[in-house]
C-alpha positions as CSV (number, residue, x, y, z in Angstrom):
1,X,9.3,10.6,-10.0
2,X,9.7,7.9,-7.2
3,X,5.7,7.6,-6.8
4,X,4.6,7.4,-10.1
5,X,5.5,3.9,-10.9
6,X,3.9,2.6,-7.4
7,X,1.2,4.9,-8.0
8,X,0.2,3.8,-11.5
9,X,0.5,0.4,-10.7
10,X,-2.1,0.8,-7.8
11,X,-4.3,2.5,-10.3
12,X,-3.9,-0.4,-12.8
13,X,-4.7,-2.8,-9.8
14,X,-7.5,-1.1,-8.1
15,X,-9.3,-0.9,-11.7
16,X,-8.3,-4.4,-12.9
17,X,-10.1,-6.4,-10.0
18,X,-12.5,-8.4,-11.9
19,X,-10.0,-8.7,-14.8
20,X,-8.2,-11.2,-15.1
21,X,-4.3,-11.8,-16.7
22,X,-4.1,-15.0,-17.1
23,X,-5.9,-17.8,-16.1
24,X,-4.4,-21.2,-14.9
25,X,-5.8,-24.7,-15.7
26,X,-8.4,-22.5,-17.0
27,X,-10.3,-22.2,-14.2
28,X,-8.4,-19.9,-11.9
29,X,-8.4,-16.3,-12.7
30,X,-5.7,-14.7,-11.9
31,X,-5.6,-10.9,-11.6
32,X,-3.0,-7.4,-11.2
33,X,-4.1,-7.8,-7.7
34,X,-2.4,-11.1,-7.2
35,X,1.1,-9.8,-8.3
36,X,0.6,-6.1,-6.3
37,X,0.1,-8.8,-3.3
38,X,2.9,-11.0,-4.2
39,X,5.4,-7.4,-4.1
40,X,3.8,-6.4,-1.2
41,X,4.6,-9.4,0.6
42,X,8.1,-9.4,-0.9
43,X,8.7,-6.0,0.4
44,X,7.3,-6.2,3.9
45,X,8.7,-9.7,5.0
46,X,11.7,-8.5,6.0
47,X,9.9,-5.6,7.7
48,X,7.2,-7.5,9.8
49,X,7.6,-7.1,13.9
50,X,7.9,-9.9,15.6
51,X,4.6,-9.4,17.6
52,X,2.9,-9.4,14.3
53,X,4.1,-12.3,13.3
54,X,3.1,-13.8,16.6
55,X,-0.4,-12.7,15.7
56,X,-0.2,-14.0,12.2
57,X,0.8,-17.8,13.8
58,X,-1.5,-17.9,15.9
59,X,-4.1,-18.0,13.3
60,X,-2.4,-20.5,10.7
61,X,-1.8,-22.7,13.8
62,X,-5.7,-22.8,14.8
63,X,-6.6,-23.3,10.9
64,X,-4.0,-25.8,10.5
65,X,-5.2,-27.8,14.0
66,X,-8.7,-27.5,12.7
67,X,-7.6,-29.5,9.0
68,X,-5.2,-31.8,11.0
69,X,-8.4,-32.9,13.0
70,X,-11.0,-33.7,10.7
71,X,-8.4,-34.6,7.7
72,X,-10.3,-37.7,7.3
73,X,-13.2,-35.9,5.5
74,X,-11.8,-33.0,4.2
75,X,-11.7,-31.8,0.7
76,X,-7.7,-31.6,0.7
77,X,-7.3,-29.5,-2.2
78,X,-9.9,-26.9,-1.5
79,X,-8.5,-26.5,1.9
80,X,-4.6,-25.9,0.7
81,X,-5.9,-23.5,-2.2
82,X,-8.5,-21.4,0.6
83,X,-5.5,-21.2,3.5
84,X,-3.0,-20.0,0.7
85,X,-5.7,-17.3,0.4
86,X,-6.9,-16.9,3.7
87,X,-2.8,-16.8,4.9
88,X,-2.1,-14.1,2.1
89,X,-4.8,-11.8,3.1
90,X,-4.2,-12.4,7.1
91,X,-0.3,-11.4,6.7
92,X,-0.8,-8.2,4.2
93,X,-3.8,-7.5,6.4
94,X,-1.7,-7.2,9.5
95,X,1.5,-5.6,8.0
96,X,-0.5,-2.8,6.5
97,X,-1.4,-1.6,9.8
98,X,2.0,-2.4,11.1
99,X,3.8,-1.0,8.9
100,X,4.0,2.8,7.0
101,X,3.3,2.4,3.7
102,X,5.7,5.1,3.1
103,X,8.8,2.2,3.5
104,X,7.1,0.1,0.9
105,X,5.2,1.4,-1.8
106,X,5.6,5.9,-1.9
107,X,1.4,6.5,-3.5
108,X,0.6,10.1,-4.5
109,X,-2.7,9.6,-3.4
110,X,-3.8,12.7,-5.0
111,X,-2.9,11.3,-8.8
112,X,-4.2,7.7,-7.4
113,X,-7.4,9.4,-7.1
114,X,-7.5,11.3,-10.3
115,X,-6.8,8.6,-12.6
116,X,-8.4,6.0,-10.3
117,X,-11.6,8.2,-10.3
118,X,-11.9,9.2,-14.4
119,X,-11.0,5.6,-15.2
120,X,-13.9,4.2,-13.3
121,X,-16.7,7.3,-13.6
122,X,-15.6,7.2,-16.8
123,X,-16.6,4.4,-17.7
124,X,-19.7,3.5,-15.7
125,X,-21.0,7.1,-17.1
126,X,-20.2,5.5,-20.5
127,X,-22.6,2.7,-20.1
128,X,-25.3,5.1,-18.6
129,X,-25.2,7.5,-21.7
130,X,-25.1,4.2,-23.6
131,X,-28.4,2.8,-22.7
132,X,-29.6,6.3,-22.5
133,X,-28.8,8.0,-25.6
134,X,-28.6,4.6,-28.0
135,X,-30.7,2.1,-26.4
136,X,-28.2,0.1,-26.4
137,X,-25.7,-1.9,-23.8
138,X,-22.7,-3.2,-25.4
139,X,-20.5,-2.2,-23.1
140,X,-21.4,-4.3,-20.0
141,X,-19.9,-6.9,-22.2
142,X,-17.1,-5.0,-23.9
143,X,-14.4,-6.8,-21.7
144,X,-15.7,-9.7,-21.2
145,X,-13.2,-11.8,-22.8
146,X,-11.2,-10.6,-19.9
147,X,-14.2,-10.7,-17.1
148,X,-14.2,-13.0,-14.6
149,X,-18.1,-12.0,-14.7
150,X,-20.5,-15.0,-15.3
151,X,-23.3,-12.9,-16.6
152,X,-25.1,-13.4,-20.7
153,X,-27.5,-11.0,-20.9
154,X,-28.4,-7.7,-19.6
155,X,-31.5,-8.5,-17.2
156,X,-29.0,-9.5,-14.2
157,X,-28.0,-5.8,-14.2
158,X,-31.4,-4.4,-14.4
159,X,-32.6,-2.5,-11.6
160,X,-35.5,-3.8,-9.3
161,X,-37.3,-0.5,-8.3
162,X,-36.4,1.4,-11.7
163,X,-37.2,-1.3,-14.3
164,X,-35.7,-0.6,-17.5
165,X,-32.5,1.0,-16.2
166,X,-29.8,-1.2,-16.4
167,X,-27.3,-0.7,-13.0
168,X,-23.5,0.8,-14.4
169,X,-20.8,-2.1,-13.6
170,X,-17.4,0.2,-15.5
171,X,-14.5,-2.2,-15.6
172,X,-16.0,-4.6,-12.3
173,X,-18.6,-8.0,-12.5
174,X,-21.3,-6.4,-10.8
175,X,-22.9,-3.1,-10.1
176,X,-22.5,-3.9,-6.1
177,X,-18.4,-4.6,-6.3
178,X,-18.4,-1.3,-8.1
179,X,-20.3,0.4,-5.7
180,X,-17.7,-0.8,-3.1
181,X,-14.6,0.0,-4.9
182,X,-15.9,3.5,-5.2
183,X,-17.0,3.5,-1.1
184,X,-13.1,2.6,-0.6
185,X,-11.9,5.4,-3.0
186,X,-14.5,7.8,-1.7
187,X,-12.7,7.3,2.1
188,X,-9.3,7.6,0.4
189,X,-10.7,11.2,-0.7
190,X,-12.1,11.5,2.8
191,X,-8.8,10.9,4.7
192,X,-6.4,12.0,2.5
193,X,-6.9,14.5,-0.4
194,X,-10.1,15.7,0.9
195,X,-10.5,17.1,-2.9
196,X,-14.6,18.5,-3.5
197,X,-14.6,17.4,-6.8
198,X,-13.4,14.0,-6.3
199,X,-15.9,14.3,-3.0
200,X,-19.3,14.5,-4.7
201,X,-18.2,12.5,-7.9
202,X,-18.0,9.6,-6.1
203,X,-20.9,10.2,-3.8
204,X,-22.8,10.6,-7.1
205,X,-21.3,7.4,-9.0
206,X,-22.0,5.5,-5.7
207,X,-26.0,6.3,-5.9
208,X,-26.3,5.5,-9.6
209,X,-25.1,1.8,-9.0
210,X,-28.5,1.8,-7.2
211,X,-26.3,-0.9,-4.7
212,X,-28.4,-1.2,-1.6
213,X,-24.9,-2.2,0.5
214,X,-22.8,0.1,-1.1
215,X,-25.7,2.9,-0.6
216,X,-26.8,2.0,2.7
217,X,-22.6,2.5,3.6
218,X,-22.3,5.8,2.0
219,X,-25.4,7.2,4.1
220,X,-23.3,5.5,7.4
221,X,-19.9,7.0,6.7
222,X,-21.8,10.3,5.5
223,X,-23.5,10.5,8.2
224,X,-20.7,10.0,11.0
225,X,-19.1,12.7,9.2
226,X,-21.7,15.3,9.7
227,X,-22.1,14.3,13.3
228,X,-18.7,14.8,13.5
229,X,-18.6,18.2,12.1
230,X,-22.2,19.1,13.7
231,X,-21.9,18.0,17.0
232,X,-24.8,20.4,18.8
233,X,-27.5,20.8,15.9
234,X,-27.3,17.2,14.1
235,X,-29.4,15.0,16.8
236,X,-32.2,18.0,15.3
237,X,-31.6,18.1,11.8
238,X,-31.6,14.0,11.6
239,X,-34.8,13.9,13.6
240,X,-36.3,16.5,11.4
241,X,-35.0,14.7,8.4
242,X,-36.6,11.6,9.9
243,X,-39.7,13.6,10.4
244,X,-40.0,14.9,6.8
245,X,-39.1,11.1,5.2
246,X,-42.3,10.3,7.1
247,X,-44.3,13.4,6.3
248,X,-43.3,12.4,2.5
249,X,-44.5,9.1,2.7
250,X,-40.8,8.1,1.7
251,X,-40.2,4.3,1.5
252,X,-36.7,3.9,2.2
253,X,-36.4,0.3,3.2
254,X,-38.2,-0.5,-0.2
255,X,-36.2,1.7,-2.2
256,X,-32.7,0.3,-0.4
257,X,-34.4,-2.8,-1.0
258,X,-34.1,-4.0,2.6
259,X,-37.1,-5.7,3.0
260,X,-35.5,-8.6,0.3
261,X,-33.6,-9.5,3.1
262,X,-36.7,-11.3,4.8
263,X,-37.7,-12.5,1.1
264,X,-36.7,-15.8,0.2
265,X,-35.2,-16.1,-3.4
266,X,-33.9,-12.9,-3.4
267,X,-30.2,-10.9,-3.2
268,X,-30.9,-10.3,-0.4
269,X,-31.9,-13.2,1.3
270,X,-29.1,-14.5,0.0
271,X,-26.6,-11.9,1.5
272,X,-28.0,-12.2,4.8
273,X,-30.8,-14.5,5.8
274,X,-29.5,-17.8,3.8
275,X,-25.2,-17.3,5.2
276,X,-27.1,-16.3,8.6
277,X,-29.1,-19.3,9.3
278,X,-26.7,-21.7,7.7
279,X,-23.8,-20.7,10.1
280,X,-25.7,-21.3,13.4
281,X,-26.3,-24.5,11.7
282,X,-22.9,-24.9,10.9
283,X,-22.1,-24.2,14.3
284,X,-24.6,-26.3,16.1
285,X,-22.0,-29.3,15.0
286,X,-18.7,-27.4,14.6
287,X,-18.8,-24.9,17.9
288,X,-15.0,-23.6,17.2
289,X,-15.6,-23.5,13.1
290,X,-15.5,-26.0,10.2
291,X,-12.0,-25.8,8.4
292,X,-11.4,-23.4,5.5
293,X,-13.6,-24.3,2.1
294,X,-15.2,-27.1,3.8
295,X,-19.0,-25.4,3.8
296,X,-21.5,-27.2,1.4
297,X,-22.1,-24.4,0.0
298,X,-20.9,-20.7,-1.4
299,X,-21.2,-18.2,1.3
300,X,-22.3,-14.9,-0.1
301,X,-21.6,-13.0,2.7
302,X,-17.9,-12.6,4.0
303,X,-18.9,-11.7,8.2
304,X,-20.8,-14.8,8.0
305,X,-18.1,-16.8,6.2
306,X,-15.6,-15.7,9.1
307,X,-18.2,-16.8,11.5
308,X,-17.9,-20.4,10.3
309,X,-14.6,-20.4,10.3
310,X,-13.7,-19.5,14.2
311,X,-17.0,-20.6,15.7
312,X,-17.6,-19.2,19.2
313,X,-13.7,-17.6,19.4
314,X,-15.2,-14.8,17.1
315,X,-16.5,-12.7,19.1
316,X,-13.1,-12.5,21.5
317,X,-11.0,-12.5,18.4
318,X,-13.4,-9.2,17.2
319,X,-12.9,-7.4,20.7
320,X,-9.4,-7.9,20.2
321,X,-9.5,-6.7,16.5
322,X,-11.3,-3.7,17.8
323,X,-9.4,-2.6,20.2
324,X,-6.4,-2.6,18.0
325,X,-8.2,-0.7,15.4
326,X,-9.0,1.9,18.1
327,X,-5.5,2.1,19.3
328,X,-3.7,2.1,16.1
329,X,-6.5,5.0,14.3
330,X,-6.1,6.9,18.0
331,X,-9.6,8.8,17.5
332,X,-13.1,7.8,17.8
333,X,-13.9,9.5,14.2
334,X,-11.5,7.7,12.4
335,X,-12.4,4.2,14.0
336,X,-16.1,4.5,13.2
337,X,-15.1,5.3,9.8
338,X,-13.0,2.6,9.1
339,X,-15.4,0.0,10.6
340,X,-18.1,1.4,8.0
341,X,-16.0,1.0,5.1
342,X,-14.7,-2.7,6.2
343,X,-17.8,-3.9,7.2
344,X,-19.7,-2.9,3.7
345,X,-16.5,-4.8,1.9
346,X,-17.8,-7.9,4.1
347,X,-21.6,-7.7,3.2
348,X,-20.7,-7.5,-0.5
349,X,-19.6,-11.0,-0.9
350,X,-18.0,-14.4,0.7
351,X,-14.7,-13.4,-1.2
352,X,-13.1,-11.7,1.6
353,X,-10.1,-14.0,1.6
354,X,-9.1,-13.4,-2.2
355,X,-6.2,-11.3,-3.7
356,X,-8.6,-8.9,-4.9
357,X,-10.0,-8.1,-1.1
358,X,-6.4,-8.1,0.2
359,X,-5.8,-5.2,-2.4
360,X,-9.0,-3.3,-1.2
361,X,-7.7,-3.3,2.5
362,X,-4.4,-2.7,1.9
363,X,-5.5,0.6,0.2
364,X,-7.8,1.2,2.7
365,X,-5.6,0.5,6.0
366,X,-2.7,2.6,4.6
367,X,-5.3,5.4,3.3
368,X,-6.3,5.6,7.6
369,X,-3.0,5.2,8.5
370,X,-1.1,8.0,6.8
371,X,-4.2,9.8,7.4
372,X,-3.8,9.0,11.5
373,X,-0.4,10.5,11.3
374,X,-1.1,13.4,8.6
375,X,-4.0,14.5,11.9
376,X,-1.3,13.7,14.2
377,X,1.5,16.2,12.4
378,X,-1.2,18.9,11.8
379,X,-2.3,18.9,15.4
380,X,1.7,19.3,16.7
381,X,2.1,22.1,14.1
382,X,-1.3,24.1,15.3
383,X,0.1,23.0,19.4
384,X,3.9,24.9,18.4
């Protein structure tokens, strides 16, 4: 069974994110994630085109030129430990679109979904039956020797518009990072087992983190799916569906709770409004980006975080990173898709450039990619 051990250690990474191995200096957590990265990188180095690399250069040159420059009131440390990061997730970012996965790591995605899926439902309809059926909530806190969650009591978990229901986290930190890990899993599904089962039971687990990004995603890539499929009838239905929302008096930008985004204080404001103002700040005295961890204070928000880094070269380094998307998915569908997906793992936090993240898009660019050339095999086949 060539795939099972690749497979299972996948699984083990995928649910492990938020928990950590071992910890060094007792500060740094270190995760599965960081030694699925550290084999991936061993067993793609010698694998890498040369254009890629040329790519990959490019970048630690400009972050290096940046440092070099303003050395004098850097923090030094911060800086080495964030491009160590930021030069890990670049390079497996790039060679998982490069290169098939097939030549480095042989996933049965089917099993990976399986076990990836009971693990995680599993659990987070655990917690639900928990509070439910004892009144209780133990298990938000059952690994927490192992958590690299900062949370001590239950009320940062409790729901804003259903008070008394505390929001499922399974094995993760937060209900958000577990609605995210299952929007990743549910476009595995999507691409490439395209089971029903596994379909609606993570459409399902998705809603009842009651995670306004996670949510708000689901409805996106939903949504370009039955376009998709729907092409005559579903400017109608969405308008009539539009139509009855209004008709019912529905408040969906309460209940997704978008409006916090304007509210100061809140989770939201803090994911959008605070990163967002700060960063045209940030600008206004660095035009071409600060250097890497040098920001007075945490970003919460990852698109923003990148902002700040590359300044005004953002949005010609995004066109760029577009039109490869585009080229390397081939079809419209799949691009939008992708985008939808990627984008809600940059709304979710500032912690793009981790090991964790890294895992997350590996999964996700080799999930499109095998996927690009499963269409591409299926559509030769039906042509013969």
């Amino acid at each position: 069974m060539p795939a099972f051990y690749p497979t299972l250690f996948l699984v083990l990474s995928i649910v492990s994110l938020s928990l950590f191995v071992v910890k060094i200096a007792g500060a740094y957590a270190i995760t599965l994630a960081a030694f699925f990265t550290l084999i991936f990188i061993i067993k793609t180095f010698n694998k890498i085109k040369i254009s890629s690399i040329s790519v990959f250069l490019s970048f630690i040159c400009f972050l290096m030129f940046k440092a070099a420059i303003n050395v004098l009131w850097i923090d030094v440390m911060h800086f080495f430990r964030s491009f160590l990061l930021t030069s890990v997730f670049i390079y497996c970012y790039i060679s998982s679109f490069t290169i098939k996965s097939t030549f480095i790591f042989k996933v049965d995605y089917r099993s990976f979904l399986i076990y990836s899926t009971v693990l995680i439902v599993g659990f987070e309809l655990l917690q639900i039956l928990e509070q439910f059926l004892l009144g209780s909530t133990d298990l938000w806190f059952l690994l927490d020797g192992l958590s690299i969650s900062t949370a001590d009591n239950i009320d940062r978990f409790e729901a804003v518009n259903f008070l008394g229901f505390s929001r499922p986290i399974s094995f993760y930190h937060e209900p958000s990072y577990l609605g995210t890990v299952l929007l990743v899993l549910f476009a595995v599904n999507d691409i490439q087992v395209k089971s029903k089962l596994v379909y609606f039971t993570l459409l399902f687990s998705i809603l009842l983190t009651l995670s306004s990004t996670a949510v708000l995603f689901l409805f996106m890539y939903v949504l370009t799916n039955f376009i998709n499929q729907h092409q005559r009838s579903s400017v109608l239905i969405i308008l009539f569906a539009i139509l009855a929302l209004i008709v019912m008096q529905v408040d969906l930008v309460s209940i997704l709770r978008i409006d916090e985004i304007f509210v100061i204080g809140t989770s939201g404001w803090y994911r959008v409004m605070f990163p967002m103002e700060a960063t045209i700040k940030v600008l206004e005295g660095s035009p071409f980006g600060i250097p890497l961890a040098q920001a007075e204070f945490i970003y919460d928000n990852s698109l923003f975080l990148i902002i700040s880094y590359f300044g005004v070269l953002t949005p010609f380094l995004a066109l760029g990173w577009i039109v490869f998307i585009k080229h390397k998915l081939k079809t419209m569908i799949f691009t939008i898709k992708y985008f939808v997906v990627f984008f809600c793992t940059l709304f979710l936090s500032g912690a793009i450039f981790t090991f964790e993240s890294t895992v997350l898009c590996i999964l996700l660019n080799f999930a499109f990619i095998n996927g690009v050339d499963n269409e591409t095999a299926i559509n030769y086949n039906n042509n013969v």
